[in-house]
PANUVEX-976145 format. One line per 10 residues: number of its first residue (from 1); their letters; for each residue x, y, z of C-alpha. Coordinates in nm, 2 decimals, decimal comma, m for minus. Example, Ala and Ser with C-alpha at 12.3 -4.5 7.8 and 13.67 -1.06 7.14 Angstrom:
<rs>
1 = AS = 1,23 m0,45 0,78 ~ 1,37 m0,11 0,71;
</rs>
This chain:
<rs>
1 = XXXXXXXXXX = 2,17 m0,13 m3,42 ~ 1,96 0,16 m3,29 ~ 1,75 0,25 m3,04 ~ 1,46 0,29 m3,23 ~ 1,55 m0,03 m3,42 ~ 1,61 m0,23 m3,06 ~ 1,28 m0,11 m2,97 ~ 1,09 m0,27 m3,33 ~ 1,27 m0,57 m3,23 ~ 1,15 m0,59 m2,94;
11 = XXXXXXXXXX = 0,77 m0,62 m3,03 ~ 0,68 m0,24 m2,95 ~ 0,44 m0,11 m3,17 ~ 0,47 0,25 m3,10 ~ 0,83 0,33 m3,09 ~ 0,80 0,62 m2,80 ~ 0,61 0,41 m2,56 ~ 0,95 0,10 m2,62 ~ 1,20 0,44 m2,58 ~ 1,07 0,47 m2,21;
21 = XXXXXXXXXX = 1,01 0,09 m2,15 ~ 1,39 0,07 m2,27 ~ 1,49 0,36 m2,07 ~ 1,31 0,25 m1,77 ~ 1,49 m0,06 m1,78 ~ 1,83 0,08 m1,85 ~ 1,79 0,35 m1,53 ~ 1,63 0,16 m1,27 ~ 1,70 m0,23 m1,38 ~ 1,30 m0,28 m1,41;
31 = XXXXXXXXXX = 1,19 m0,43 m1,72 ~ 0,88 m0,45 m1,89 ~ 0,74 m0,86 m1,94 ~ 0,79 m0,76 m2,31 ~ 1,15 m0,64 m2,28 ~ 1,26 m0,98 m2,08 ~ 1,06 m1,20 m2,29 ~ 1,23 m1,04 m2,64 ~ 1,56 m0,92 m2,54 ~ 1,73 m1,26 m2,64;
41 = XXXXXXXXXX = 1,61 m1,28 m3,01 ~ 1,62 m0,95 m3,03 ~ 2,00 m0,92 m2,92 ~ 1,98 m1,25 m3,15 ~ 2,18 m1,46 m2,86 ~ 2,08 m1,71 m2,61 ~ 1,77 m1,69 m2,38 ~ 1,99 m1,86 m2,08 ~ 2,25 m1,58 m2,16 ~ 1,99 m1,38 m2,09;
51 = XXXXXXXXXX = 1,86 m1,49 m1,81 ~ 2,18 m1,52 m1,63 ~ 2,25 m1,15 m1,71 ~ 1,92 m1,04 m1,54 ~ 1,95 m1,25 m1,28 ~ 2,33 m1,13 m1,17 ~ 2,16 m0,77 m1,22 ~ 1,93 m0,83 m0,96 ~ 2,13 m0,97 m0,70 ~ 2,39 m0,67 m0,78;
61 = XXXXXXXXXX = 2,12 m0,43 m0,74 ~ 2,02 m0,61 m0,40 ~ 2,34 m0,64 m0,30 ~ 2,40 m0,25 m0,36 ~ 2,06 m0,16 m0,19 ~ 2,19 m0,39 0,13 ~ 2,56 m0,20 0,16 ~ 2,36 0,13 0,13 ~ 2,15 0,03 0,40 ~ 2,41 m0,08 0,59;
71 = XXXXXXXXXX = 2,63 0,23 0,53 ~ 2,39 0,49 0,60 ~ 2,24 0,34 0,88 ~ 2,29 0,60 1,21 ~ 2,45 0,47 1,47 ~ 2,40 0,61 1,82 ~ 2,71 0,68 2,03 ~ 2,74 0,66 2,38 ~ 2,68 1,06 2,43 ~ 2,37 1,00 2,23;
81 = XXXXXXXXXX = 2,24 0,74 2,41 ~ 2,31 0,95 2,77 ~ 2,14 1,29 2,62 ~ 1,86 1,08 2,54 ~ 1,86 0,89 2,88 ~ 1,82 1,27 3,02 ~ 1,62 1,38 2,81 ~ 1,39 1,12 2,95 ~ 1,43 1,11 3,28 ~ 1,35 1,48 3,27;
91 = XXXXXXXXXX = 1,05 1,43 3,10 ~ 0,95 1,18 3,35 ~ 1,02 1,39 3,60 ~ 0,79 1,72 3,45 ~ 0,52 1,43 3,43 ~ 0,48 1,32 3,75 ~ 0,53 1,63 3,90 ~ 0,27 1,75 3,72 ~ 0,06 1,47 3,84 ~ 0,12 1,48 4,18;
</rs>
């Protein structure tokens, strides 16, 4: 089956507006209502098959964001956290004796 021919099957009208619904959905996981409500007869298998698919999708695609997250996260070492304490404590310092 085809692109173009997935796309008729799947209730799209004009064909270049299903091409980026289908690409949309193949890139970033996101489908169109028409896509998820068509995709089983047009695949021509079961609608729970379906549903399951999406569904472990998703939580992959959560599951991915959440190590990524996780990963890239920065963490502030202990010579970070003491530059920053006097960094601080001399800005306090230009404060007040600006003040007094």
């Amino acid at each position: 089956m085809s692109r173009s021919d997935l796309v008729r099957r799947l209730g799209y009208r004009d064909v270049s507006g299903g091409h980026k619904a289908l690409s949309t959905a193949l890139l970033t996981g996101v489908m169109a209502p028409q896509i998820e409500h068509h995709l089983a007869s047009a695949l021509e298998v079961g609608e729970c098959l379906i549903r399951a698919v999406i569904e472990a999708t998703r939580r992959q695609k959560d599951d991915e964001a959440g190590r990524v997250s996780r990963v890239h996260k920065p963490t502030a070492t202990r010579s970070d956290r003491i530059f920053r304490s006097r960094q601080n404590l001399l800005s306090l310092r230009q404060f007040l004796s600006r003040r007094c």
